[in-house]
BAROGU-405423 format. One record per atom (N, C-alpha, C): residue in one letter; atom name; x, y negated, z. Coordinates in steps of 0.02 Angstrom, whole numbers, plus 50000, padded with zeros to 5 digits. Layout:
<nodes>
<node><residuo>A</residuo><atomo>CA</atomo><X>X</X><Y>Y</Y><Z>Z</Z></node>
...
</nodes>
This chain:
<nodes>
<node><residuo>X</residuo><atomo>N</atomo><X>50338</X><Y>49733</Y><Z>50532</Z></node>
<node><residuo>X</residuo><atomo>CA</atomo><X>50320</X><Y>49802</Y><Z>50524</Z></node>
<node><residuo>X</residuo><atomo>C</atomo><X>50250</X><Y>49805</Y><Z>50495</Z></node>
<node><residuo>X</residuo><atomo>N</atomo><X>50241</X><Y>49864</Y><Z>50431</Z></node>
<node><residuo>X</residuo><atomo>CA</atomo><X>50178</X><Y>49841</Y><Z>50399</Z></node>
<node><residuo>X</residuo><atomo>C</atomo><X>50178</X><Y>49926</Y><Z>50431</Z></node>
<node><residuo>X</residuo><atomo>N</atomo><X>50104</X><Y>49934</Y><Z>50493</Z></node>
<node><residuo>X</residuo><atomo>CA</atomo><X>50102</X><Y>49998</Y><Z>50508</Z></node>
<node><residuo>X</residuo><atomo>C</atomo><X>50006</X><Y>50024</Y><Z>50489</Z></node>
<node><residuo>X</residuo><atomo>N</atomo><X>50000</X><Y>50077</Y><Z>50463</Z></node>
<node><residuo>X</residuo><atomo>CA</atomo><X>49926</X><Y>50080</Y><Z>50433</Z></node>
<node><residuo>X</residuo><atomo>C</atomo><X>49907</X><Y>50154</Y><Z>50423</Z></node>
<node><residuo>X</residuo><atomo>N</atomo><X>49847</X><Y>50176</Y><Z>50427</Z></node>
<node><residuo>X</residuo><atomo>CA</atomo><X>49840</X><Y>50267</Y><Z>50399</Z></node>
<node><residuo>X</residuo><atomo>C</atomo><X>49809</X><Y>50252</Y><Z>50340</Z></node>
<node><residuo>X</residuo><atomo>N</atomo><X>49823</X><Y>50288</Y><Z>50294</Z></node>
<node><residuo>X</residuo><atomo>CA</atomo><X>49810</X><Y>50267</Y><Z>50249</Z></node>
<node><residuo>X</residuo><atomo>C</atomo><X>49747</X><Y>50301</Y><Z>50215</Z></node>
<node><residuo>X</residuo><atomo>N</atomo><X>49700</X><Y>50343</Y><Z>50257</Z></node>
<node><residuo>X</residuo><atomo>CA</atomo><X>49630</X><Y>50358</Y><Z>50246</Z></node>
<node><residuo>X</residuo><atomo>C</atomo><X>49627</X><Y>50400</Y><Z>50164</Z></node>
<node><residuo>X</residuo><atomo>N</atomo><X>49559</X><Y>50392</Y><Z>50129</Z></node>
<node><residuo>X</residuo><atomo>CA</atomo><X>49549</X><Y>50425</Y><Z>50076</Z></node>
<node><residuo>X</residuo><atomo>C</atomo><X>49574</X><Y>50387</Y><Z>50009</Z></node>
<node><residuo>X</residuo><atomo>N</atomo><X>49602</X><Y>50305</Y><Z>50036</Z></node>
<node><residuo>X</residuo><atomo>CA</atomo><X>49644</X><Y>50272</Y><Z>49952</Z></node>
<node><residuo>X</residuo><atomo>C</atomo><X>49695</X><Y>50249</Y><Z>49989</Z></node>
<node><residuo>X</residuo><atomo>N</atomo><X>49751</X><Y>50326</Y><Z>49997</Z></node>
<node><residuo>X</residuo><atomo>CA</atomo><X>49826</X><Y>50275</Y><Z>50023</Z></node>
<node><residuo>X</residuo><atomo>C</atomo><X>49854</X><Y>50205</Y><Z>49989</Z></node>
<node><residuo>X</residuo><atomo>N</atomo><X>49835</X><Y>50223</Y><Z>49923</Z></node>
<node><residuo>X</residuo><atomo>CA</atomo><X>49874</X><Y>50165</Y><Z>49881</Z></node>
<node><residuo>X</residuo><atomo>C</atomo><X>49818</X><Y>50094</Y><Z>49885</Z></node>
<node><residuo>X</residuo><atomo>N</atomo><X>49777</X><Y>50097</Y><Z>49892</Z></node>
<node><residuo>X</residuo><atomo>CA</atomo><X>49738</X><Y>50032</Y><Z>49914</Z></node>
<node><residuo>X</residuo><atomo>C</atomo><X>49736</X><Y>50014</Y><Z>49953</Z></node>
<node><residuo>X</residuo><atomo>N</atomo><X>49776</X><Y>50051</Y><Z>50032</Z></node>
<node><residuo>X</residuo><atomo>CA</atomo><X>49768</X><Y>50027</Y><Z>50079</Z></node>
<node><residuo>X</residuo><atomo>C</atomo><X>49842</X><Y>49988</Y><Z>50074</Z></node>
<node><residuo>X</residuo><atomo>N</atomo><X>49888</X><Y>50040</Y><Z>50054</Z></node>
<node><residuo>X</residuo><atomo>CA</atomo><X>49974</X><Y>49999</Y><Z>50031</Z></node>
<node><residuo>X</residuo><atomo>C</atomo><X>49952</X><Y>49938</Y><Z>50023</Z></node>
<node><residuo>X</residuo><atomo>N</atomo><X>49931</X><Y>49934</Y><Z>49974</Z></node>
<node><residuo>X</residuo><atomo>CA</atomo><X>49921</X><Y>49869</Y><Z>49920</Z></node>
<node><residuo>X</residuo><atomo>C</atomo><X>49894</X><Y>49827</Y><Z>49963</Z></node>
<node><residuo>X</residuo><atomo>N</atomo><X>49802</X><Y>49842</Y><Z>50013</Z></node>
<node><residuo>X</residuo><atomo>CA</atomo><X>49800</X><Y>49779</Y><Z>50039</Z></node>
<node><residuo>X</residuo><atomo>C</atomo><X>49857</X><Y>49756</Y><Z>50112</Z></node>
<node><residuo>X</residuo><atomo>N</atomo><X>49900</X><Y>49823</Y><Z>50135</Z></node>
<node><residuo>X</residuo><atomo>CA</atomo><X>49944</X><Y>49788</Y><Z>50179</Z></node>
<node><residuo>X</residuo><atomo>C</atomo><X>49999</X><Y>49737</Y><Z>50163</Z></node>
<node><residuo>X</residuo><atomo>N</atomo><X>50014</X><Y>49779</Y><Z>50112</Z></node>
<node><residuo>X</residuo><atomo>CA</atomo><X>50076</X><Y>49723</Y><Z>50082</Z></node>
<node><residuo>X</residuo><atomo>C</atomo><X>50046</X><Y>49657</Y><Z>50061</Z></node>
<node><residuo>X</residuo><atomo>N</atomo><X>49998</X><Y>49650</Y><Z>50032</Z></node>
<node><residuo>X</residuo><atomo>CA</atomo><X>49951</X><Y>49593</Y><Z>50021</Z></node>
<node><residuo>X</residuo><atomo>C</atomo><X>49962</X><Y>49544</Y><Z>50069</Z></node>
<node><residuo>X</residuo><atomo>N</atomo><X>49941</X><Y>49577</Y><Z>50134</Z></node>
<node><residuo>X</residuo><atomo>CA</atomo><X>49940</X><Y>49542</Y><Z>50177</Z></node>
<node><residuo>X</residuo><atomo>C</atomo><X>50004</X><Y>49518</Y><Z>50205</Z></node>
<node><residuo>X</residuo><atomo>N</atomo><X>50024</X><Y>49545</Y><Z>50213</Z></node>
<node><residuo>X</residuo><atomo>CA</atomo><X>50096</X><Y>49535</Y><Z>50254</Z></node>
<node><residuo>X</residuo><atomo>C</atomo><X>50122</X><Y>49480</Y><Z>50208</Z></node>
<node><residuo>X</residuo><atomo>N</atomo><X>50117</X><Y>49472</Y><Z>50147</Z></node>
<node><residuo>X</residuo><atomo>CA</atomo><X>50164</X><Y>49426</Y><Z>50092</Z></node>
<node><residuo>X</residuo><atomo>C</atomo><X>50108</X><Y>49365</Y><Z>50123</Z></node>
<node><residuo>X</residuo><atomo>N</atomo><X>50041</X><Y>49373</Y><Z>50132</Z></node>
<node><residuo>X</residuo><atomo>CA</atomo><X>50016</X><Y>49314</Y><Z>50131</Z></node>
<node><residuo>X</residuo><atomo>C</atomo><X>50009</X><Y>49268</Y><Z>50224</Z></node>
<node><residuo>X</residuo><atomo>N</atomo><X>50026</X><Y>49338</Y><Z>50258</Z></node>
<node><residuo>X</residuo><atomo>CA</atomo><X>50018</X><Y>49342</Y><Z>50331</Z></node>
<node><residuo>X</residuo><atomo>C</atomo><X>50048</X><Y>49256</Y><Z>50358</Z></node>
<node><residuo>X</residuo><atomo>N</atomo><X>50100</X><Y>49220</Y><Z>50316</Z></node>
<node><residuo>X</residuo><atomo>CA</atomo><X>50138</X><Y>49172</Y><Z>50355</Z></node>
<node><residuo>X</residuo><atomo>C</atomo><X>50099</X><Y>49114</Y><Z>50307</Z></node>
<node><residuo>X</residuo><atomo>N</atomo><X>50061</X><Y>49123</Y><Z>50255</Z></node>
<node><residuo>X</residuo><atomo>CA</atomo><X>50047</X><Y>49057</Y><Z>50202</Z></node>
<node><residuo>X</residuo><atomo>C</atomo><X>49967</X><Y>49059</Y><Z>50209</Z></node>
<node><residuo>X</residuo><atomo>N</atomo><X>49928</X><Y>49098</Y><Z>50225</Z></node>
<node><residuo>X</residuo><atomo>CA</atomo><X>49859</X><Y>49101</Y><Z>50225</Z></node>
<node><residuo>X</residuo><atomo>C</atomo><X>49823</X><Y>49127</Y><Z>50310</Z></node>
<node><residuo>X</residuo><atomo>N</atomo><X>49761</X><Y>49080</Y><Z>50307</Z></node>
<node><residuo>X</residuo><atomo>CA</atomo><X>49743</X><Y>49092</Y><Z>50392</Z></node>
<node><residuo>X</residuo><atomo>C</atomo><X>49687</X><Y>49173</Y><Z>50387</Z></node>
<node><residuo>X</residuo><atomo>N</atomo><X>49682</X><Y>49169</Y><Z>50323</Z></node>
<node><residuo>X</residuo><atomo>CA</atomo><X>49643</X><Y>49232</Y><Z>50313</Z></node>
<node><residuo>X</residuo><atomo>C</atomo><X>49682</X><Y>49288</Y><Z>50281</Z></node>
<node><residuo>X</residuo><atomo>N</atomo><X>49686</X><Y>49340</Y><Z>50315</Z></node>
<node><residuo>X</residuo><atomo>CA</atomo><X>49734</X><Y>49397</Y><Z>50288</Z></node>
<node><residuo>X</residuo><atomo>C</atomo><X>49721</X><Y>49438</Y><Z>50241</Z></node>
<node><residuo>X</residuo><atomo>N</atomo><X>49655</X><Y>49423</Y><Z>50235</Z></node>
<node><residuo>X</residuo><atomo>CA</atomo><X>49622</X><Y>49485</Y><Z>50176</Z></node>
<node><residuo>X</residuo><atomo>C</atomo><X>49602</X><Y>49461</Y><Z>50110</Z></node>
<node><residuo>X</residuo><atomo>N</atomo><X>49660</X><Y>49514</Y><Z>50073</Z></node>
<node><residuo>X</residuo><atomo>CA</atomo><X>49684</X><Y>49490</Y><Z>49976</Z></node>
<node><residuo>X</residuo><atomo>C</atomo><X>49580</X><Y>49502</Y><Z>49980</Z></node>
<node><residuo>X</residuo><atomo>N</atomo><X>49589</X><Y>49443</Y><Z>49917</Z></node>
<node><residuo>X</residuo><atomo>CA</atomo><X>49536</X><Y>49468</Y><Z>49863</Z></node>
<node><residuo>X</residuo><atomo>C</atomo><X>49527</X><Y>49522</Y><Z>49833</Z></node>
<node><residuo>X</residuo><atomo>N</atomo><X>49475</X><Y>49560</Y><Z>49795</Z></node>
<node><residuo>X</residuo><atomo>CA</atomo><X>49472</X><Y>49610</Y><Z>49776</Z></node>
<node><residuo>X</residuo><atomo>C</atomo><X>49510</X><Y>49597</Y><Z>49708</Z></node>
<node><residuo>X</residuo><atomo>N</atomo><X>49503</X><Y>49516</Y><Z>49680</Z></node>
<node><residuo>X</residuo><atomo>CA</atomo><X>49544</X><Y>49506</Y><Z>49608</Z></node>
<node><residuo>X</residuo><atomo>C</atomo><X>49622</X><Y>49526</Y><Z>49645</Z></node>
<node><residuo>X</residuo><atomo>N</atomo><X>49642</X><Y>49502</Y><Z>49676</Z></node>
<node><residuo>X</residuo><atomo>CA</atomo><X>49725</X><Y>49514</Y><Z>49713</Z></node>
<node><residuo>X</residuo><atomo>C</atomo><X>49743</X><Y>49576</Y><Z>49731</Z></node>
<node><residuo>X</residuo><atomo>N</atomo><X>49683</X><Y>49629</Y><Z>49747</Z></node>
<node><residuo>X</residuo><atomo>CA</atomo><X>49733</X><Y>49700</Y><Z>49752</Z></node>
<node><residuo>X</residuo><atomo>C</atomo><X>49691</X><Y>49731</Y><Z>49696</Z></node>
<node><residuo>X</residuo><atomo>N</atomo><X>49657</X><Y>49717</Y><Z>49636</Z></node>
<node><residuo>X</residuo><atomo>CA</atomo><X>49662</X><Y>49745</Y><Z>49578</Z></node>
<node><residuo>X</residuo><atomo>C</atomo><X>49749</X><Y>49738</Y><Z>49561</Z></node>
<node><residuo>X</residuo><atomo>N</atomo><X>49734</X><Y>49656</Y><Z>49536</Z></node>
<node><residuo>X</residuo><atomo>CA</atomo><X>49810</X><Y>49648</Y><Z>49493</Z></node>
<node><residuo>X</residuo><atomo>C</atomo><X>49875</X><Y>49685</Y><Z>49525</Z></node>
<node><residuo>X</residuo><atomo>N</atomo><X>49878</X><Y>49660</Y><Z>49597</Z></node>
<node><residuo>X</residuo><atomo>CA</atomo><X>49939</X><Y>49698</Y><Z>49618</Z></node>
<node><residuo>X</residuo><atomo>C</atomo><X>49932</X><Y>49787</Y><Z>49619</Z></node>
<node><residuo>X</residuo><atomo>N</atomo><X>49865</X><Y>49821</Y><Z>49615</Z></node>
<node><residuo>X</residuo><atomo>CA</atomo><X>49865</X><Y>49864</Y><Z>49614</Z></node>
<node><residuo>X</residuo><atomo>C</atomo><X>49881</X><Y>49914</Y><Z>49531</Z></node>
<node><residuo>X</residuo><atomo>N</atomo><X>49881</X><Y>49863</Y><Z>49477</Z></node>
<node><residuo>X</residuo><atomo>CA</atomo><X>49910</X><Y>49906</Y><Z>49426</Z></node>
<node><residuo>X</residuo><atomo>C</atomo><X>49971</X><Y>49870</Y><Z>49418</Z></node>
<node><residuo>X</residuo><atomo>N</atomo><X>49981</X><Y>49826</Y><Z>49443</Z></node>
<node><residuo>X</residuo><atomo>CA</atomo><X>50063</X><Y>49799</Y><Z>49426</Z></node>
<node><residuo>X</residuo><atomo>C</atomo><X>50081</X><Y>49866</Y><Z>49458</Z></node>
<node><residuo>X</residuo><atomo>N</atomo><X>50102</X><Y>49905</Y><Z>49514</Z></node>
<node><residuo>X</residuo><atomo>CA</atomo><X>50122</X><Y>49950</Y><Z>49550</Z></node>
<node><residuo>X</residuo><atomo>C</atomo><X>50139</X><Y>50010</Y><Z>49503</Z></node>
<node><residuo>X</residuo><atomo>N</atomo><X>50068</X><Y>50018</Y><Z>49479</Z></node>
<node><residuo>X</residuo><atomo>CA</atomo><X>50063</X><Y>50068</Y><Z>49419</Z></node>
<node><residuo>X</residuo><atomo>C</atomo><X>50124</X><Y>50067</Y><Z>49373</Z></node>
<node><residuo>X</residuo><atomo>N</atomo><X>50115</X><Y>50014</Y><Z>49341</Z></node>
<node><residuo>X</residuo><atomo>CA</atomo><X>50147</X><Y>49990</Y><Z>49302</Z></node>
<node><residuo>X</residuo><atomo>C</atomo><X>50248</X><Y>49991</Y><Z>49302</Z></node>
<node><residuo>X</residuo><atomo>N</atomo><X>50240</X><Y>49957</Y><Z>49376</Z></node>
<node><residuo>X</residuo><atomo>CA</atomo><X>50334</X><Y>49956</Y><Z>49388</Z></node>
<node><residuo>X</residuo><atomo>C</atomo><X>50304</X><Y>49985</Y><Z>49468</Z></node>
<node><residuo>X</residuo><atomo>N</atomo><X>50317</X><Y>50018</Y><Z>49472</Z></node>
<node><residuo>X</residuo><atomo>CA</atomo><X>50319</X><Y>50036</Y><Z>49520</Z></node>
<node><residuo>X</residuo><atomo>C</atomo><X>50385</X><Y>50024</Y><Z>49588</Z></node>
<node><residuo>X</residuo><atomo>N</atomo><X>50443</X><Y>50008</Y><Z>49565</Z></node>
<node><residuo>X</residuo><atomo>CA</atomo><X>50489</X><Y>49950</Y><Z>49599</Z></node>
<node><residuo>X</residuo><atomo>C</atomo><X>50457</X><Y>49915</Y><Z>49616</Z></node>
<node><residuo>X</residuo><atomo>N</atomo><X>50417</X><Y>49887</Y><Z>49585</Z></node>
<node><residuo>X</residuo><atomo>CA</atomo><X>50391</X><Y>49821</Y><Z>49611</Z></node>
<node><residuo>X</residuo><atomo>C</atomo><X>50374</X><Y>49818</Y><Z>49695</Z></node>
<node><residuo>X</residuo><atomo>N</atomo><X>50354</X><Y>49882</Y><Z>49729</Z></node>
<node><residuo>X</residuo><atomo>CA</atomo><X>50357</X><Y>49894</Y><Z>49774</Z></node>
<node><residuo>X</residuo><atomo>C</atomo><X>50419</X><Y>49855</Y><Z>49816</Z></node>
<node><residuo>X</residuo><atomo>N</atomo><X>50464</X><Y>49898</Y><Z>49809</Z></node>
<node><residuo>X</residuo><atomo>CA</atomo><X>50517</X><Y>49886</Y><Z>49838</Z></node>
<node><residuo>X</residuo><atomo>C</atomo><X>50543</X><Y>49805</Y><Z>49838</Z></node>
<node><residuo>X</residuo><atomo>N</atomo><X>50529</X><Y>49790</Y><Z>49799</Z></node>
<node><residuo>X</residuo><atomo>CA</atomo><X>50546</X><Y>49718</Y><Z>49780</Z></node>
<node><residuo>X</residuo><atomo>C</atomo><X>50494</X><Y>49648</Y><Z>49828</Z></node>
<node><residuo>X</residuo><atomo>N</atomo><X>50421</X><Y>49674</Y><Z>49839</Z></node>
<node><residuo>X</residuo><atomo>CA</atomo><X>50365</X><Y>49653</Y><Z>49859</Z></node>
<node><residuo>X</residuo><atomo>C</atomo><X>50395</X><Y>49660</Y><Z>49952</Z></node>
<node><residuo>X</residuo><atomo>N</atomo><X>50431</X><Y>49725</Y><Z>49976</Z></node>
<node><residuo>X</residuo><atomo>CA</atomo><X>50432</X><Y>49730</Y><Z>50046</Z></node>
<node><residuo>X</residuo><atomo>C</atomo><X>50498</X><Y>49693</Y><Z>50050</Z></node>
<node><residuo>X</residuo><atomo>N</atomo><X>50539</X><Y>49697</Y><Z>49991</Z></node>
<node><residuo>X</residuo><atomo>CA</atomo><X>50625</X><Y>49658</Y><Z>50010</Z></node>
<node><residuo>X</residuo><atomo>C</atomo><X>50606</X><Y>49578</Y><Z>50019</Z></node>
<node><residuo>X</residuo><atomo>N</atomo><X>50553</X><Y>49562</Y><Z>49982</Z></node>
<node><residuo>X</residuo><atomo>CA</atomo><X>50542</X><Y>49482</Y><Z>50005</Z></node>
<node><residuo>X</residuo><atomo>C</atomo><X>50505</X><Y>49467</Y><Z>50079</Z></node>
<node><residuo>X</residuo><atomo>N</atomo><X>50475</X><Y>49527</Y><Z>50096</Z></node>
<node><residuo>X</residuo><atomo>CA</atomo><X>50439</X><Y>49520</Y><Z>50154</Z></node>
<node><residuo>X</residuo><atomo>C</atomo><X>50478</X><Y>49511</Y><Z>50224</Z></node>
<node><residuo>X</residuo><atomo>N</atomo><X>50545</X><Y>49555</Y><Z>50223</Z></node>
<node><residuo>X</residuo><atomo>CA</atomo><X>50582</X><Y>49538</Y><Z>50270</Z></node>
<node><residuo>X</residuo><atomo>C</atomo><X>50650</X><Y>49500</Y><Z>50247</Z></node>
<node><residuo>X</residuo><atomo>N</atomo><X>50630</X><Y>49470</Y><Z>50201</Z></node>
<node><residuo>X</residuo><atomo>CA</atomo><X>50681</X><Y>49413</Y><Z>50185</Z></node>
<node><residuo>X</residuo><atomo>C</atomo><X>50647</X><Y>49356</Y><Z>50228</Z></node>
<node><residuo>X</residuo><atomo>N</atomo><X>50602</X><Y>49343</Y><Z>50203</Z></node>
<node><residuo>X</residuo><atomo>CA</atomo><X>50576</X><Y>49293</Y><Z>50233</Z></node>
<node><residuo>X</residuo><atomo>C</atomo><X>50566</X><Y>49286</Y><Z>50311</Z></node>
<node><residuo>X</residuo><atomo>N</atomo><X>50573</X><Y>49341</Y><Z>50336</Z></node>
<node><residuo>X</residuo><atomo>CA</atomo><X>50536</X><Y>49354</Y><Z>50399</Z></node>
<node><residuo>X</residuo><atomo>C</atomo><X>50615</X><Y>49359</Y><Z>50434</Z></node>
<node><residuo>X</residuo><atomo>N</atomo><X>50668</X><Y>49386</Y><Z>50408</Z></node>
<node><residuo>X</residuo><atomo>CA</atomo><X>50748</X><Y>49385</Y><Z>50420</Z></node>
<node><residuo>X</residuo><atomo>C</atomo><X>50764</X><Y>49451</Y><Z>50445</Z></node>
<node><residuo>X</residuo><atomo>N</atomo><X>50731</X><Y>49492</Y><Z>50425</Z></node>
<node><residuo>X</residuo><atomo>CA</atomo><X>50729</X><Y>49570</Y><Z>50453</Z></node>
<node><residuo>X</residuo><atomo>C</atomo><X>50746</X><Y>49605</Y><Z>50380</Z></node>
<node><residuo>X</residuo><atomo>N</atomo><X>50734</X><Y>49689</Y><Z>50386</Z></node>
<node><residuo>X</residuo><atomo>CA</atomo><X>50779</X><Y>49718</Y><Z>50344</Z></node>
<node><residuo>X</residuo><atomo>C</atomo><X>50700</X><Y>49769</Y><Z>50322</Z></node>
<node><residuo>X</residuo><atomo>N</atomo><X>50719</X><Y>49788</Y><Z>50269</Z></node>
<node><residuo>X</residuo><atomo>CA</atomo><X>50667</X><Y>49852</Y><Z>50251</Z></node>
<node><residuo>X</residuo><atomo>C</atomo><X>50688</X><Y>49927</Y><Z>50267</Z></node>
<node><residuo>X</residuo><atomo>N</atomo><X>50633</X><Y>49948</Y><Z>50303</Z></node>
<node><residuo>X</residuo><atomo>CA</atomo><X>50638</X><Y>50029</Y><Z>50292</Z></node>
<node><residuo>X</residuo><atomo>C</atomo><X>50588</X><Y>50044</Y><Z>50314</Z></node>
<node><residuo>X</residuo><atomo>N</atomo><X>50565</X><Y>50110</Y><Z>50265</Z></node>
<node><residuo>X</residuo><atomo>CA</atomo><X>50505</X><Y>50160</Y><Z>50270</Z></node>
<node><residuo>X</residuo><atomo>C</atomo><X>50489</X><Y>50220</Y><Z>50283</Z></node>
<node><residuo>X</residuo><atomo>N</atomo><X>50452</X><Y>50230</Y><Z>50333</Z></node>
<node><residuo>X</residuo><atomo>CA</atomo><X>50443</X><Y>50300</Y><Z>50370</Z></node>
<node><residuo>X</residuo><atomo>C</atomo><X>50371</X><Y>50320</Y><Z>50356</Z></node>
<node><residuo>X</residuo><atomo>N</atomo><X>50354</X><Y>50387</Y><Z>50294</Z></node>
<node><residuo>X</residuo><atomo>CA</atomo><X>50290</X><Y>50391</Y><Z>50260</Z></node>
<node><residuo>X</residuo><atomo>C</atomo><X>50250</X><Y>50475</Y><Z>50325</Z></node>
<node><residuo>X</residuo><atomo>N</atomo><X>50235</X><Y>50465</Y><Z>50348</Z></node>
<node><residuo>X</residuo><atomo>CA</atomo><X>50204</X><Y>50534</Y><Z>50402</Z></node>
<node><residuo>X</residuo><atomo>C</atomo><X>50126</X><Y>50536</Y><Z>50400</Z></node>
<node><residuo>X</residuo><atomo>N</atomo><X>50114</X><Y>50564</Y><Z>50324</Z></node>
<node><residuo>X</residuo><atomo>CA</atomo><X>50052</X><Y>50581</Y><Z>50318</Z></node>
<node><residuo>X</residuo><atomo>C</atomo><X>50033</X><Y>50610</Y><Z>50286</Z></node>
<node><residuo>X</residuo><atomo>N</atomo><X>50095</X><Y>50669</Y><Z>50263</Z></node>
<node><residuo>X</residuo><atomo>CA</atomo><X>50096</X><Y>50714</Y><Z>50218</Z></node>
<node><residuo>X</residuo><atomo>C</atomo><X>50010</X><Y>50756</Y><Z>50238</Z></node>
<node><residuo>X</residuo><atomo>N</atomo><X>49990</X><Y>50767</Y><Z>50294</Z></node>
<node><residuo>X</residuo><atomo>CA</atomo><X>49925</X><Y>50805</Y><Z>50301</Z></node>
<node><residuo>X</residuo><atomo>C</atomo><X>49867</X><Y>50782</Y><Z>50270</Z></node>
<node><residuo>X</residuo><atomo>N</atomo><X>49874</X><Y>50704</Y><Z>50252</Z></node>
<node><residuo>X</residuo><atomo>CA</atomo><X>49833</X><Y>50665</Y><Z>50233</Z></node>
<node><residuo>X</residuo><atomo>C</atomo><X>49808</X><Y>50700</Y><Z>50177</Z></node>
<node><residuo>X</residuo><atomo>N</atomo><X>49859</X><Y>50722</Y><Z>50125</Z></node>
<node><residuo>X</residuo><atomo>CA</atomo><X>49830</X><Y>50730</Y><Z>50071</Z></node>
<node><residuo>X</residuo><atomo>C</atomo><X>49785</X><Y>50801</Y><Z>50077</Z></node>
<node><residuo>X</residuo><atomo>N</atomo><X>49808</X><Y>50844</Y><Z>50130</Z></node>
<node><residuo>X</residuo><atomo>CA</atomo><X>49743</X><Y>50904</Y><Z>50134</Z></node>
<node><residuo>X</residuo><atomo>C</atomo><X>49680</X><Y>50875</Y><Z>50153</Z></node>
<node><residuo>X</residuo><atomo>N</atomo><X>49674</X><Y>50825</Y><Z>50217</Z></node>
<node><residuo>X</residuo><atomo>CA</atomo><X>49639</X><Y>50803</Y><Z>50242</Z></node>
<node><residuo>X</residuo><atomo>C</atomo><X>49593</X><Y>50767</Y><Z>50237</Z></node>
<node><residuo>X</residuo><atomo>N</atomo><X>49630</X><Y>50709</Y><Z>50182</Z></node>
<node><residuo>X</residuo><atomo>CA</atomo><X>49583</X><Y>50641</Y><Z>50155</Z></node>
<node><residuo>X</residuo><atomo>C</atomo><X>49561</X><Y>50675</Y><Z>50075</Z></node>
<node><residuo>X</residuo><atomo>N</atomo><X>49607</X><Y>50727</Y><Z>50050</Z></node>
<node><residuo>X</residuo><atomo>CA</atomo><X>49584</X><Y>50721</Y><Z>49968</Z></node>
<node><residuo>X</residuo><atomo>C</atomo><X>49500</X><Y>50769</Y><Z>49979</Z></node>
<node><residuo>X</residuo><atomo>N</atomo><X>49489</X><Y>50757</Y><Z>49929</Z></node>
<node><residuo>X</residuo><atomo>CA</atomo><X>49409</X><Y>50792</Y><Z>49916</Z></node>
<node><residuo>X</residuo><atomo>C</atomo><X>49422</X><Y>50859</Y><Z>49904</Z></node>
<node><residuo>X</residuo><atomo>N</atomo><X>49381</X><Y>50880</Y><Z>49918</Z></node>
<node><residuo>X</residuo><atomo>CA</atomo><X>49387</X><Y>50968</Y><Z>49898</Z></node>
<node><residuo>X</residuo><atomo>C</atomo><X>49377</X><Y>50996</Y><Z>49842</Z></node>
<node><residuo>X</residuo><atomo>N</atomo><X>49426</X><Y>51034</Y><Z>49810</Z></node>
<node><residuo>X</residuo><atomo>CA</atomo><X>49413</X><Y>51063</Y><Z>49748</Z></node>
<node><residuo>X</residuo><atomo>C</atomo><X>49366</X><Y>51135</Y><Z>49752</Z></node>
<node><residuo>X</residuo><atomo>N</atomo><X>49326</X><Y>51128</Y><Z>49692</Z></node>
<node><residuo>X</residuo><atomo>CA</atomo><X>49279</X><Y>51187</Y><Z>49687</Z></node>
<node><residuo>X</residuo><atomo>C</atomo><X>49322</X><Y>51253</Y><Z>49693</Z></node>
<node><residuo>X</residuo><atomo>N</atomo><X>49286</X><Y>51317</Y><Z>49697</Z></node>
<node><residuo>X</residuo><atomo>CA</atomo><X>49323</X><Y>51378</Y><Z>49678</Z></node>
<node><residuo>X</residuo><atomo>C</atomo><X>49328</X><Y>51391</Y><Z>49603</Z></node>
<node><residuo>X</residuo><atomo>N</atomo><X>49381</X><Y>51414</Y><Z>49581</Z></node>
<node><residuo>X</residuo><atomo>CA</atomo><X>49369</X><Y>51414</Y><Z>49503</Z></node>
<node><residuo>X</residuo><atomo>C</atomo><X>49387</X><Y>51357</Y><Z>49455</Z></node>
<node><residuo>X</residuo><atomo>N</atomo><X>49417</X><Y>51306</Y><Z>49478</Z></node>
<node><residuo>X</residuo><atomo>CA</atomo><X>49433</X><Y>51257</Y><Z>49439</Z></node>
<node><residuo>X</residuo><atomo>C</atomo><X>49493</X><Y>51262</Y><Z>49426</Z></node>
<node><residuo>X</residuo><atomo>N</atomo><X>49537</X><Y>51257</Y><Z>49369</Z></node>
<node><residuo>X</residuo><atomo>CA</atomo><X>49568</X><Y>51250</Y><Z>49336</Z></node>
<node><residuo>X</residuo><atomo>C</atomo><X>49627</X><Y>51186</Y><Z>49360</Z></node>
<node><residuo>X</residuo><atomo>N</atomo><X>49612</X><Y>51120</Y><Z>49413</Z></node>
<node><residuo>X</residuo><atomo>CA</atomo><X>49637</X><Y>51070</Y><Z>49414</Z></node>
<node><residuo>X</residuo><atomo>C</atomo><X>49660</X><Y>51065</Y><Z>49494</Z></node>
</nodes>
């Protein structure tokens, strides 16, 4: 189970959990390099499957199954920055 809040960069925090978890059984230190969740962080961009593909090996290996439960829809009121009055964006 990769469980995490995902604060003001959900997707960097994704990236360094899954990071970890792929490296959790091969490395005594759990925390990707900043070069390792760049790259994995625009591969994502990029194919974004890749996701899915990154957690299907995670419980392959581990002999368990994937599924995802996302509950932080408030996050985005909460963690995003505040927009001015009057902006357009």
């Amino acid at each position: 189970m990769i469980s995490f809040r995902p604060g003001p960069d959900p997707v960097g925090a994704l990236v360094r959990h899954v990071l970890a978890a792929i490296a959790g059984d091969r490395r005594t230190d759990l925390s990707p390099t900043a070069t390792e969740l760049e790259a994995f962080r625009a591969q994502l961009r990029g194919a974004p499957t890749l996701l899915a593909a990154r957690l299907t090996t995670i419980a392959h290996e581990r002999g368990g199954r994937v599924s995802s439960a996302i509950d932080q829809l408030e996050e985005i009121f909460t963690q995003a920055p505040a927009r001015r009055s009057g902006s357009s964006s």
